[in-house]
C-alpha positions as protocol buffer text, in pm:
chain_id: "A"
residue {
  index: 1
  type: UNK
  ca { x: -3949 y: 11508 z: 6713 }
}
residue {
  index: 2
  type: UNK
  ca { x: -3627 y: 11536 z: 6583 }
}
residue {
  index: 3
  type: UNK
  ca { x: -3340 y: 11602 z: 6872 }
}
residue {
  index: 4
  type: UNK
  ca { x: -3126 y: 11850 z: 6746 }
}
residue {
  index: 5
  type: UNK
  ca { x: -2723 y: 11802 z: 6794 }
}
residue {
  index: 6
  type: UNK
  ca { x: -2474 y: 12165 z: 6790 }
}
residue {
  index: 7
  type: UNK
  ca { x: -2348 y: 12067 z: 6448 }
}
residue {
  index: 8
  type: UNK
  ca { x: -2721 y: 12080 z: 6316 }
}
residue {
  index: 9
  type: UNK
  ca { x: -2840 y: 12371 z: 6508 }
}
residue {
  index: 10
  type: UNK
  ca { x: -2956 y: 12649 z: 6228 }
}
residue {
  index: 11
  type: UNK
  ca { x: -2882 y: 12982 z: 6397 }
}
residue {
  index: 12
  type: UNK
  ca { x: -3304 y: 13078 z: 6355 }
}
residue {
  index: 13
  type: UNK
  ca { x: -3343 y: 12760 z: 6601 }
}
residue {
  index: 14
  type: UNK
  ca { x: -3118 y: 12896 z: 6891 }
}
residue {
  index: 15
  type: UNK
  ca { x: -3206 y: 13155 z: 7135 }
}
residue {
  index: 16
  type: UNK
  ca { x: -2954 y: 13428 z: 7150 }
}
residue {
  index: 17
  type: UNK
  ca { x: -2637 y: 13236 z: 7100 }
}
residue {
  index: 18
  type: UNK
  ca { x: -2761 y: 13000 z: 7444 }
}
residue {
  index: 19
  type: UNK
  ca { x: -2793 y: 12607 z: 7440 }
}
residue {
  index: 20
  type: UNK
  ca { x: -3191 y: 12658 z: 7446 }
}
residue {
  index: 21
  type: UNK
  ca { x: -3255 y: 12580 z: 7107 }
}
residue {
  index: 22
  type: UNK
  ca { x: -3605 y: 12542 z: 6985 }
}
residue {
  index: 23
  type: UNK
  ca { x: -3681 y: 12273 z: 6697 }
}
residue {
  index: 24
  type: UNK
  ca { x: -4012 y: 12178 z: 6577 }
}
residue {
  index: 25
  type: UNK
  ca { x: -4213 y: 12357 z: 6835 }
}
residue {
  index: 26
  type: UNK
  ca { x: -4019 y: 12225 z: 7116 }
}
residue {
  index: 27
  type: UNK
  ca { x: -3701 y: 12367 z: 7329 }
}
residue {
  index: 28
  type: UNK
  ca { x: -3417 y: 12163 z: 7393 }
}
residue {
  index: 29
  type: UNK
  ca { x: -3090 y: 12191 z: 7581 }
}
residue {
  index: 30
  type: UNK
  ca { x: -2812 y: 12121 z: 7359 }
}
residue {
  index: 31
  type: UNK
  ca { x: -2482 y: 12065 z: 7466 }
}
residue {
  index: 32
  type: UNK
  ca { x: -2141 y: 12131 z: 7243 }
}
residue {
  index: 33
  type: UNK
  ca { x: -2080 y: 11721 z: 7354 }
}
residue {
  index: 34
  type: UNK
  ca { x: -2349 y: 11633 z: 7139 }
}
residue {
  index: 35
  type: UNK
  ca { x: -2588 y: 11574 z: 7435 }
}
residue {
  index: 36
  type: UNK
  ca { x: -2933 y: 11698 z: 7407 }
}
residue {
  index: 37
  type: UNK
  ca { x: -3204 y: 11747 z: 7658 }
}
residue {
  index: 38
  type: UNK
  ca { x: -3572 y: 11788 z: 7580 }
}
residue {
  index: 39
  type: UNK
  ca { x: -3748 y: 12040 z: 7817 }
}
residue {
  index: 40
  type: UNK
  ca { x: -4018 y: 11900 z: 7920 }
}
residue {
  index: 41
  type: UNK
  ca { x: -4099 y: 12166 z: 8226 }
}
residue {
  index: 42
  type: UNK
  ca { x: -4375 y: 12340 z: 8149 }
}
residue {
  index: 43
  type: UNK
  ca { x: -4244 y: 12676 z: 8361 }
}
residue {
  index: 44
  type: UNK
  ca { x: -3915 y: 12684 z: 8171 }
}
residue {
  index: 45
  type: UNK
  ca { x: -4090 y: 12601 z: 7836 }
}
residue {
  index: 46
  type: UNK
  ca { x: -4336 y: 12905 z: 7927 }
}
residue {
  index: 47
  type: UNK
  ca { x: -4024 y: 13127 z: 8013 }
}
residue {
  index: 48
  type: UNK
  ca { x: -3831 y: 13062 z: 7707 }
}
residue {
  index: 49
  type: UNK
  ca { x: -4107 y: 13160 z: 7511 }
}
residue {
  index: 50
  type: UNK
  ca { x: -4105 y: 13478 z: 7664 }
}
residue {
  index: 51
  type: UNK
  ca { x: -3755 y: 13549 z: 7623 }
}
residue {
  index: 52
  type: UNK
  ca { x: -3750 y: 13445 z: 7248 }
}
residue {
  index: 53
  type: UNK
  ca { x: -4089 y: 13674 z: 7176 }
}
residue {
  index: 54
  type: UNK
  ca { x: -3894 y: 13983 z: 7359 }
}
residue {
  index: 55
  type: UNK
  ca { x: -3579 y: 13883 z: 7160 }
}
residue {
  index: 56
  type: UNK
  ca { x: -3762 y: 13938 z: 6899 }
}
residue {
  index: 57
  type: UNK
  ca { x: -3953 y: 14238 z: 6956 }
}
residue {
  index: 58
  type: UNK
  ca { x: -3612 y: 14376 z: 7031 }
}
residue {
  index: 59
  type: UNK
  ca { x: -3492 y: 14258 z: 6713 }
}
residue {
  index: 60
  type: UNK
  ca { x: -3752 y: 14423 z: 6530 }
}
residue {
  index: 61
  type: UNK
  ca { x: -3728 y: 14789 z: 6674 }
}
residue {
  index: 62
  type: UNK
  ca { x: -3313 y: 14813 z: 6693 }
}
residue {
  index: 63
  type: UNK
  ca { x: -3399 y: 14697 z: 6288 }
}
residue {
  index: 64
  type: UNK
  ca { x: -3712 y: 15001 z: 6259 }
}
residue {
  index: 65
  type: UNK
  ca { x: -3461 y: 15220 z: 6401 }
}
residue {
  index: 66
  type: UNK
  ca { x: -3175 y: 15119 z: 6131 }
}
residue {
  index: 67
  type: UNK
  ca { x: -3443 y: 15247 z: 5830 }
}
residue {
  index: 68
  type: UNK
  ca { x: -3631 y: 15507 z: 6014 }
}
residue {
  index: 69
  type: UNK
  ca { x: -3524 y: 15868 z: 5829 }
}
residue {
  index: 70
  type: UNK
  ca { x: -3685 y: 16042 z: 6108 }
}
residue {
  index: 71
  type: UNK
  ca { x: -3456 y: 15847 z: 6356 }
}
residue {
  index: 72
  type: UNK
  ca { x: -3130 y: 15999 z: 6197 }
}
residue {
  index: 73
  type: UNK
  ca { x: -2932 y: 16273 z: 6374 }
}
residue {
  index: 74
  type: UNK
  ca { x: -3111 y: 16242 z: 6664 }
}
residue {
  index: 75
  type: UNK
  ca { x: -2965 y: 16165 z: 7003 }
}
């Protein structure tokens, strides 16, 4: 497990522009300081999952919406 440092973070790794940034199948806490913090609790683990799947889903339908022709000129 590689701990990740903010001048190495890859914009794919963090969530939403926060310090939860998830390398290698595991979230950290990364700091600007160059501190890292593995998250090892199993609830927060569970609940950044969530918001990174959502993130994504949202991601995904503002991007559907973009190229859907049937989507354009309505309101």
């Amino acid at each position: 497990m590689i701990q990740p440092s903010w001048d190495t973070i890859h914009p794919s790794e963090q969530l939403a522009g926060t310090p939860a940034v998830r390398r290698d199948g595991h979230w950290w806490l990364v700091a600007p300081n160059g501190g890292a913090v593995p998250t090892n609790e199993p609830a927060l683990t569970r609940e950044l999952d969530s918001l990174a799947v959502a993130l994504d889903a949202a991601n995904r339908a503002v991007a559907h919406l973009g190229t859907d022709e049937s989507e354009v000129g309505r309101a």
